[in-house]
N, C-alpha and C positions, 0 to 999 in steps of 0.2 A: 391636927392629926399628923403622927409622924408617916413618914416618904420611907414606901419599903426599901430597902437595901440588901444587895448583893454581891459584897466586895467581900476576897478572903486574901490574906497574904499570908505566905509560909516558906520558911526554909529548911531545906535539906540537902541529899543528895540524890543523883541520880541511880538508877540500879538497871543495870543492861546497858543494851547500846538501844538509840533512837529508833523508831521504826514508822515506816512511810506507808498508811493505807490510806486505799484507793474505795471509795466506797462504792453502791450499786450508782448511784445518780453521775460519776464521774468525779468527782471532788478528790481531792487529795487531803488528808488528815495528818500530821507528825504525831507519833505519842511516843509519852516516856513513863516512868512511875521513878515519882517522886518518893523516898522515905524517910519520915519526920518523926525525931524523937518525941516521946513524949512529954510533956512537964510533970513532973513533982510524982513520977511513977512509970515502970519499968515497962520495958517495949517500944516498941515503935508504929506509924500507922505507915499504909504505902496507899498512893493516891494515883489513880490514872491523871494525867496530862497532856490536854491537844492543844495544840498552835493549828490555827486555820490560816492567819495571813500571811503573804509570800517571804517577808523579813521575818515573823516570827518563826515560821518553820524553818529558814535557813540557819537562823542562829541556835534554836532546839536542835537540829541534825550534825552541827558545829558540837555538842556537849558530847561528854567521854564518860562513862561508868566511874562511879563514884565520886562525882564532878560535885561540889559544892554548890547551890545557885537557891537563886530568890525568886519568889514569884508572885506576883499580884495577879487577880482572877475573878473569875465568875464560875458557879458550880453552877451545872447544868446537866439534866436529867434526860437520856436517849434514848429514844425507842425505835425499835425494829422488830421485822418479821422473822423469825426463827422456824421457817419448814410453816406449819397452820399455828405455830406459838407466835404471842407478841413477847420480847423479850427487853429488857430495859436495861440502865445502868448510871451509876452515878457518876460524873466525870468531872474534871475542874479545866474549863477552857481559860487557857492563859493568855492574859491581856498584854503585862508586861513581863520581862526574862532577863536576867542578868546573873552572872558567876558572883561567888563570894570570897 
C-alpha cells in the first residue's frame, strides 16, 4: 500500500513585503503570498506562505517584492475562532526557501 504524501514545490515570486503575525497562543508566524504562473494557460495562482522556524522566518523577512524564490512545503489547513464562527484556510507552510 502506498505512504501518503505531502510534499509540493513551487516557484514564483513574491507580492508585498513580508509580514510578521503574532497569533493568540503567542507564536510568531512570517507570511508571504507566493504568485505562480500557471502552465499551458493564462493567469496566475497566489498561495499564502508561513515560515514557523526561527532561520526560516528570518530569511522570508530578508525577501523584497517581486523577489523570485523556490519553495519546498507542506500544505496545511488552519482553523480558528472567528467571533462564535470557526473560520479556516488553506496555507502552504514552507520547509525549505531559497531565491532564484
Amino acid at each position: 500500500m502506498p505512504r501518503p504524501m505531502n510534499r509540493v514545490s513551487l516557484r514564483g515570486r513574491v507580492s508585498g513585503e513580508p509580514k510578521v503575525k503574532r497569533l493568540p497562543s503567542g507564536d510568531e508566524v512570517v507570511e508571504i503570498c507566493l504568485v505562480v504562473d500557471r502552465v499551458n494557460r493564462s493567469g496566475v495562482d497566489t498561495l499564502d506562505v508561513a515560515s514557523w522556524s526561527a532561520q526560516l522566518k528570518r530569511r522570508t523577512l530578508s525577501l523584497k517584492d517581486q523577489e523570485w524564490i523556490s519553495v519546498s512545503e507542506v500544505i496545511r489547513r488552519r482553523f480558528w475562532r472567528s467571533g462564535a464562527k470557526l473560520a479556516s484556510q488553506w496555507q502552504v507552510e514552507a520547509r525549505e526557501l531559497g531565491r532564484v
